[in-house]
N, C-alpha and C positions, 0 to 999 in steps of 0.2 A: 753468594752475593753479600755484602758489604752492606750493616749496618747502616743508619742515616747519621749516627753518628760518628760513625769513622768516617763518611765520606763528610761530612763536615768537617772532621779535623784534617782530611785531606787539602780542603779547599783551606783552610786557615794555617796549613803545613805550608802551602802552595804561596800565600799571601806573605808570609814570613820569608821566605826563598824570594818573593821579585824587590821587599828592601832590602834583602842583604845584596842583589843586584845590583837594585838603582845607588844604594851607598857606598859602590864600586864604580858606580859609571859605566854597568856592564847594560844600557839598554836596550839591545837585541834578546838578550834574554828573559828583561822582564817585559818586552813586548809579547815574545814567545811563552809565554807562562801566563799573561793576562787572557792570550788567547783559549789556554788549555782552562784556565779556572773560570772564563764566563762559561762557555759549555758544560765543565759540572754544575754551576750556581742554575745555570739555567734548568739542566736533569734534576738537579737537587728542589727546586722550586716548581716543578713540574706537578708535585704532591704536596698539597697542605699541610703543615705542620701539625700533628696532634699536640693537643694540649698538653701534655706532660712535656715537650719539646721545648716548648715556647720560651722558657726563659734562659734555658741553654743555648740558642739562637739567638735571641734576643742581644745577649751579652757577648754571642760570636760576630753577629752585623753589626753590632759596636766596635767592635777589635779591628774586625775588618776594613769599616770605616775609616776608623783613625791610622789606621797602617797606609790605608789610600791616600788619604792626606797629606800624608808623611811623605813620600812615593812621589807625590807632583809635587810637593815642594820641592824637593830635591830634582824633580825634571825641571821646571821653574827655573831653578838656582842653574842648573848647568846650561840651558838654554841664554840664559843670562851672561855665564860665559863664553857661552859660544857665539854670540852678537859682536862680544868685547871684540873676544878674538877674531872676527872677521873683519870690522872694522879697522882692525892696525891691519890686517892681509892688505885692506885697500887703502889703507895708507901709503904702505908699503910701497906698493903698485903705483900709484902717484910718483909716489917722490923717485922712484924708477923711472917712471915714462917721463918728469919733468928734467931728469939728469939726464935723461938720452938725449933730451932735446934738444938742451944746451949743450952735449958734449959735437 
């Protein structure tokens, strides 16, 4: 069985892996990896941290954090593109269906 700190750097392995995803545009996968890493966070937090833990934790739910942040910005930002771009799709569509009209 697997220290609690390896499975901590598991889940901070794991959190590292869905931005190098989401900075690819690859969101299927960091959906599939958010799934896999609450299930550990949640086994992993199942058991109180002992004290001597605590600020190695501490500084990993920080990393963690700011990695998540990171993560929806960048879902954010592509979502952002992806509005753009559907709006000119129905643009698009318009000025088709008003060409056919007049044709």
């Amino acid at each position: 069985m697997m220290n609690r700190q390896s499975n901590w750097t598991e889940i901070t392995d794991m959190t590292q892996q869905m931005l190098a995803h989401a900075r690819s545009g690859e969101w299927n996968s960091v959906i599939s990896l958010e799934t896999d890493r609450q299930s550990k966070l949640q086994t992993y937090f199942s058991a109180s941290p002992k004290l001597d833990e605590a600020e190695w934790i501490a500084k990993g739910i920080m990393k963690v954090m700011l990695i998540d942040k990171e993560i929806m910005a960048l879902g954010k930002t592509d979502i952002e593109k992806l509005g753009k771009t559907l709006t000119q799709i129905q643009r698009g569509k318009k000025a088709q269906f008003a060409y056919k009209k007049l044709a």
